[in-house]
Residue frames as qw, qx, qy, qz and C-alpha x, y, z in Angstrom:
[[0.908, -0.151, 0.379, 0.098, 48.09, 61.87, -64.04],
 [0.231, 0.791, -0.524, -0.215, 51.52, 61.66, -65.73],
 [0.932, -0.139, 0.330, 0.051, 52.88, 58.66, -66.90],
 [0.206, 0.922, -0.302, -0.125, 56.37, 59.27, -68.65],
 [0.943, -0.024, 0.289, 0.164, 58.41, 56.60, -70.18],
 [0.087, 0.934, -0.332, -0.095, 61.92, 56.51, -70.92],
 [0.576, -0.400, 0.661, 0.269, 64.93, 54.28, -71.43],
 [0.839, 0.403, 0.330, 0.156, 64.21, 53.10, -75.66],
 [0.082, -0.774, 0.380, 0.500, 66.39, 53.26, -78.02],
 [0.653, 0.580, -0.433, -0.222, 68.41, 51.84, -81.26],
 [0.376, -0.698, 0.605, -0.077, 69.75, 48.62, -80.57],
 [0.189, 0.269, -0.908, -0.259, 71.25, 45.15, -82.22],
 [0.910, -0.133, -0.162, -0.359, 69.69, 41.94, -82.20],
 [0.775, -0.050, -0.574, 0.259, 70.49, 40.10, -79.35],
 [0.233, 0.228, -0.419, 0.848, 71.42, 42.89, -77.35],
 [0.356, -0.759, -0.534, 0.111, 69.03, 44.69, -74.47],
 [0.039, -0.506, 0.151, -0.848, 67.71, 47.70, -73.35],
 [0.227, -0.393, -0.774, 0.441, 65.68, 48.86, -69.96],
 [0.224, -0.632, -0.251, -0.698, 62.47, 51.03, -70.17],
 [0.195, 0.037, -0.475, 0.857, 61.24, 53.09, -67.59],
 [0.270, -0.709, -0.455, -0.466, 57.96, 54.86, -66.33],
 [0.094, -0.099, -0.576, 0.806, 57.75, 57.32, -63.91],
 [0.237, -0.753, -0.575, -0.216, 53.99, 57.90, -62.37],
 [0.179, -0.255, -0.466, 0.828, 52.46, 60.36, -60.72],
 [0.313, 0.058, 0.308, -0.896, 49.33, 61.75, -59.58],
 [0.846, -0.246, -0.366, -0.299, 47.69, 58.62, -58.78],
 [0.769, -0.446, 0.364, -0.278, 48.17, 56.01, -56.28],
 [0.485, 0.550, -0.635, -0.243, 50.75, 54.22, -57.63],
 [0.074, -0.242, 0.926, -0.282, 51.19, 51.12, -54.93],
 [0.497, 0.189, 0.749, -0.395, 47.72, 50.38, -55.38],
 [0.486, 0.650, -0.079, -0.580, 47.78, 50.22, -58.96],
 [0.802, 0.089, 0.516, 0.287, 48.10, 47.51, -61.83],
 [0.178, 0.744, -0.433, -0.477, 50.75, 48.50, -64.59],
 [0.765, 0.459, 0.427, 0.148, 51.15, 47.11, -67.93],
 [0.218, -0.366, 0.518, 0.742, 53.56, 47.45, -70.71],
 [0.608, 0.644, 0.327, -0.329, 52.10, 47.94, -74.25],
 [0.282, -0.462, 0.439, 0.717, 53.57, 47.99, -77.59],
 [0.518, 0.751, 0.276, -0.302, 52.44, 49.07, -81.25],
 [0.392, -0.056, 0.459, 0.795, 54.82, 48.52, -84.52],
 [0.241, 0.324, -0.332, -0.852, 54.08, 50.39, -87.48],
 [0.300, -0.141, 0.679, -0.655, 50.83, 48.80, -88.65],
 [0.422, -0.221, -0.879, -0.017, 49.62, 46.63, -86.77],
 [0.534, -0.741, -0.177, -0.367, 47.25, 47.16, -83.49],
 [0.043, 0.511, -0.700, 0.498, 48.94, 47.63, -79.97],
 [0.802, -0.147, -0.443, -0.372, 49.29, 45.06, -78.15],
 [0.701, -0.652, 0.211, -0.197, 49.92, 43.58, -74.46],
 [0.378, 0.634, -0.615, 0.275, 53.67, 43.13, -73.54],
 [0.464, -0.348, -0.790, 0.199, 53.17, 42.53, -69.75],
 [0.379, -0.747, -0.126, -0.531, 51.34, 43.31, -66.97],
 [0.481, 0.127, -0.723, 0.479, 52.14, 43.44, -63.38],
 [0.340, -0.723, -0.563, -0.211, 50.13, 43.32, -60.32],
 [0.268, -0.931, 0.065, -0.239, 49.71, 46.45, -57.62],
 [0.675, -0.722, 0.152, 0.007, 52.08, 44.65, -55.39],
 [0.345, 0.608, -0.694, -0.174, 54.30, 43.09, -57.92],
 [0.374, -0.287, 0.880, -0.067, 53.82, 39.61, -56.64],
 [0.714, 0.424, 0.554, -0.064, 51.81, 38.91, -59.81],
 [0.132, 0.398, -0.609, -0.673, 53.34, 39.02, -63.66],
 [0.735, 0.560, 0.381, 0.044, 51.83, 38.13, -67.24],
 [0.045, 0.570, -0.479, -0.666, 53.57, 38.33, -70.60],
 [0.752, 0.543, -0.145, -0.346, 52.64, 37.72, -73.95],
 [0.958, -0.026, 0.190, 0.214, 54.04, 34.78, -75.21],
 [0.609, 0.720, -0.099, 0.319, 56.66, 36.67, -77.78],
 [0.002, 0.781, -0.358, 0.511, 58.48, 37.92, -74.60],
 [0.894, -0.420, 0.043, -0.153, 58.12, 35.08, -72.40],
 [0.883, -0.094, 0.152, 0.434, 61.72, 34.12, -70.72],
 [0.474, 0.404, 0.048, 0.781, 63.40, 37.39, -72.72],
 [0.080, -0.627, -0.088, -0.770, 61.47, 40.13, -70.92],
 [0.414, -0.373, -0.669, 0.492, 61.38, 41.01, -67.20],
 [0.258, -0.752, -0.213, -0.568, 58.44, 43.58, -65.47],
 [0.474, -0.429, -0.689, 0.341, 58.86, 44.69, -62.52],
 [0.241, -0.805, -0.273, -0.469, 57.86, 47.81, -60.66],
 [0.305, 0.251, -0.394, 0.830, 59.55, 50.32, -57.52],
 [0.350, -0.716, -0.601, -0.063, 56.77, 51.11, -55.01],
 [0.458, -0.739, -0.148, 0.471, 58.87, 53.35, -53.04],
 [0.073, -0.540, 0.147, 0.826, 59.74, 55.35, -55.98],
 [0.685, 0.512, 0.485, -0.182, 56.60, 54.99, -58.04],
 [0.295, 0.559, -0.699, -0.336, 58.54, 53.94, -61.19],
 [0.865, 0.239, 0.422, -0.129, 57.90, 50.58, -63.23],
 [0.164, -0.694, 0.587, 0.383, 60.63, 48.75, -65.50],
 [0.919, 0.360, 0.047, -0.153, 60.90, 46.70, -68.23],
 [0.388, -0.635, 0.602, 0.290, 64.01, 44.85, -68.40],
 [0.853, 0.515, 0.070, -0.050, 64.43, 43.19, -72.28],
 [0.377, -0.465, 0.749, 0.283, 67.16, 40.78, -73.42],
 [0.520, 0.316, 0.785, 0.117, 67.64, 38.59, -76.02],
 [0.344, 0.681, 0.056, -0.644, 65.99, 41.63, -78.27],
 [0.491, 0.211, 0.779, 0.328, 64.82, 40.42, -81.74],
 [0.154, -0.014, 0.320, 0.935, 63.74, 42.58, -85.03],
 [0.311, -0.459, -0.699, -0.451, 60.39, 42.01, -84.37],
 [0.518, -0.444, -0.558, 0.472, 60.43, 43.38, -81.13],
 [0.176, 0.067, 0.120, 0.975, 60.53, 46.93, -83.01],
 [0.215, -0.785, -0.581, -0.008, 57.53, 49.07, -81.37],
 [0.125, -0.623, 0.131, -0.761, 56.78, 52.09, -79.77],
 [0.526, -0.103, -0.767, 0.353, 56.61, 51.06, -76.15],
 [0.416, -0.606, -0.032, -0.677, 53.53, 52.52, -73.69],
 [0.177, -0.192, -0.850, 0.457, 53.18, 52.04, -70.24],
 [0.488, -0.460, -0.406, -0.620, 49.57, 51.89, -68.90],
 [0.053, -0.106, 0.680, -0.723, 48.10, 52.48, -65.38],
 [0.405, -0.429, -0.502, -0.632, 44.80, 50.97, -64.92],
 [0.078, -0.357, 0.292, -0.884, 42.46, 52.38, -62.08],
 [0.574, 0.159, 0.544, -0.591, 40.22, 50.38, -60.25],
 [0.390, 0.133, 0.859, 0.303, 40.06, 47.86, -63.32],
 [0.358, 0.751, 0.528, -0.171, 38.22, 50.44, -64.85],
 [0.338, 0.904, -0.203, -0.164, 40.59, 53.69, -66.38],
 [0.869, 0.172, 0.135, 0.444, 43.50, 53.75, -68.48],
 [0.094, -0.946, 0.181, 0.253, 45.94, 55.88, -68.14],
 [0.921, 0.230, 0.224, 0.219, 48.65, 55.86, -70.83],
 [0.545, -0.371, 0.193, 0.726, 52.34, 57.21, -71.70],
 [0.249, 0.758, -0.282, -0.532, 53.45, 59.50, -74.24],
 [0.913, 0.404, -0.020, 0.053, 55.33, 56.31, -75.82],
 [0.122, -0.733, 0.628, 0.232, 59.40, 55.49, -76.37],
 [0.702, 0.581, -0.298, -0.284, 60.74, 54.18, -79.61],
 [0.711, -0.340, 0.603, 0.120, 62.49, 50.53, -79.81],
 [0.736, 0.567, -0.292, -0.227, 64.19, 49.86, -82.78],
 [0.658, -0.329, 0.613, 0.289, 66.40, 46.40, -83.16],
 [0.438, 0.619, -0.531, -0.377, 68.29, 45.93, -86.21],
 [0.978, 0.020, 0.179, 0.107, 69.37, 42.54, -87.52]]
C-alpha cells in the first residue's frame, strides 16, 4: 500500500494551496480517506474525512468553510483544496486510508508552512 502526498508548500496568509494523494495497492473506491495534520508539538490531528463514495464529508471545525476534501475514483487520487490559509494552519499534512474501519494506512507527510 502506497499512499504519497504532494502539493504543500510555503505560502502567505490568506493565500491557498492544493494537496494531493495518490493511492495504490488497495481498493481505493471502496475506501474512507482522511486528511491529518501535526504542527510541531502538538498531537496530530483530524483535518477531514471523506466517505468511500465521496457523498459524505467531515471537517474539524478550524477548517470549516476554508477547506474543501474531495476525492477522484477514477484516478484513485484524493485532494485537499485550502483557502483562506492562516498561520496556524502550519502542519505537516498526512493522508490516511482506513480499511474496513479497522487499518490505517498513512502517507509519508507534506510540509505547510503559512507566514503572516
Amino acid at each position: 500500500v502506497q499512499l504519497v502526498e504532494s502539493g504543500g508548500g510555503l505560502v502567505q496568509a490568506g493565500g491557498s494551496l492544493r494537496l494531493s494523494c495518490a493511492v495504490s495497492g488497495i481498493t481505493f473506491s471502496i475506501t474512507a480517506m482522511g486528511w491529518y495534520r501535526q504542527a510541531p508539538g502538538k498531537q496530530r490531528e483530524l483535518v477531514a474525512t471523506i466517505s468511500s463514495s465521496g457523498g459524505s464529508t467531515n471537517y474539524a471545525d478550524s477548517v470549516k468553510g476554508r477547506f474543501t476534501i474531495s476525492r477522484d475514483n477514477a484516478k484513485n487520487t484524493m485532494h485537499l483544496q485550502m483557502n483562506s490559509l492562516k498561520p496556524e494552519d502550519t502542519a505537516v499534512y498526512y493522508c490516511n486510508a482506513r480499511v474496513f474501519s479497522l487499518i490505517d494506512y498513512w502517507g509519508q507527510g507534506t510540509q505547510v508552512t503559512v507566514s503572516s
